[in-house]
Each structure stands twice: as C-alpha cells, then as structure tokens.
N, C-alpha and C positions, 0 to 999 in steps of 0.2 A: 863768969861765962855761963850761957844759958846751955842746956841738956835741951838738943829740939829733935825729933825724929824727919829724916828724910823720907822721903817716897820718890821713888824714880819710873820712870814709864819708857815706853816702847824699846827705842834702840838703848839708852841709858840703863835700863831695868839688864836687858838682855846681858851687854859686855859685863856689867857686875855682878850677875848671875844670883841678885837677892831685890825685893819691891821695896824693901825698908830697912834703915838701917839708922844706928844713934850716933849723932855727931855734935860737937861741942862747939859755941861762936859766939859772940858778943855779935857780929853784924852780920846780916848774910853774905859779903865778899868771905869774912872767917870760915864760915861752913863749907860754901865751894871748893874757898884752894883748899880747905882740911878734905874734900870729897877726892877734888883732882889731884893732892896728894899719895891719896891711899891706893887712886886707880887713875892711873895717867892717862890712860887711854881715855879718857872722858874731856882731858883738858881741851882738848880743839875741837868738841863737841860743845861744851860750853861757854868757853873764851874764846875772842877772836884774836890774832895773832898782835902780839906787841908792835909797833912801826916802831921804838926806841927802847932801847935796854930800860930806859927808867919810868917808862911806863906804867901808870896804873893798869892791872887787869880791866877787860871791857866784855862785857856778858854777849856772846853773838843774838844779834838781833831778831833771829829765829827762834831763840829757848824764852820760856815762860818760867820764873820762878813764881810761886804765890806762897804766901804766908798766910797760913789760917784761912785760905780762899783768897787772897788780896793778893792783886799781882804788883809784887816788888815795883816794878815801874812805875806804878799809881801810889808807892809809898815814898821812901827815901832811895829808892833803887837798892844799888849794891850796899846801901849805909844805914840800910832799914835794921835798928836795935831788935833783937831777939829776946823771947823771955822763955822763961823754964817751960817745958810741956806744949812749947809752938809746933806747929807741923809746917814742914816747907816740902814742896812740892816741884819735883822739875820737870818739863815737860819740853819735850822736843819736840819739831814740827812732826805733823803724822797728819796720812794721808789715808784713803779708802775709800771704798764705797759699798 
C-alpha cells in the first residue's frame, strides 16, 4: 500500500479542521473511503448516494480528485494505482469572485 499525502480545500479543509493529512491506499477509491471513514462527515460530500446496497462507491460529479496534478478522471478514475510520496488533492466545487 502506498504512504500518499492528502490535501483538502475549501469546505473539506474546513469540517476536518487540518489542509493535509497521511493516508494509506493501493487506488484512490482506498484513500477516500479510508478519508470518509475517519471523518464521515465528508462522505456525501464526496460520494453520491448508493441507488443499491451493492453498489460500488461513485465520486459526486462536482469534486475533483488530482494525483500529482492529474485529475483521476483523465486517469483510471477511482482505480487510478497510487505510489509512495503521491499527493492527491480534493477539491470541491468553489465559487467567488
């Protein structure tokens, strides 16, 4: 399992009350639920709701994950392999002007 540092931003950063933190995960699906394990309050920020108990988790179509700058979606998605000292990056929609 890879050692990759998270970075969280706006609303995410906020409810976990830390910008970084070390989480452990062979694919970035690992990292997440290991994320929204530790702070639940995150999971329907990041995942969209199950339609079936047996459901795979599905990333809400709003949040940006990027690995080492590379947004998950443009790699293997949630299946995208992780290596030691990766940085992953999640990013909720955010607005301003």
């Amino acid at each position: 399992m890879a050692e990759v540092k998270v970075k969280l931003f706006a609303n995410l950063r906020e409810k976990v009350g830390t910008s970084e933190l070390q989480l452990s995960g062979e694919k970035v699906i690992d990292v997440l639920l290991s994320l929204t394990e530790k702070y639940p309050e995150l999971k329907n920020l990041i995942f969209e709701e199950p339609k079936g108990a047996s459901e795979a988790p599905v990333m809400c179509g709003s949040i940006n994950v990027l690995i080492n700058g590379n947004n998950a979606r443009h790699l293997d998605g949630l299946d995208t392999l992780l290596s030691d000292a990766d940085e992953l990056a999640v990013l909720p929609p955010v607005s301003g002007g």
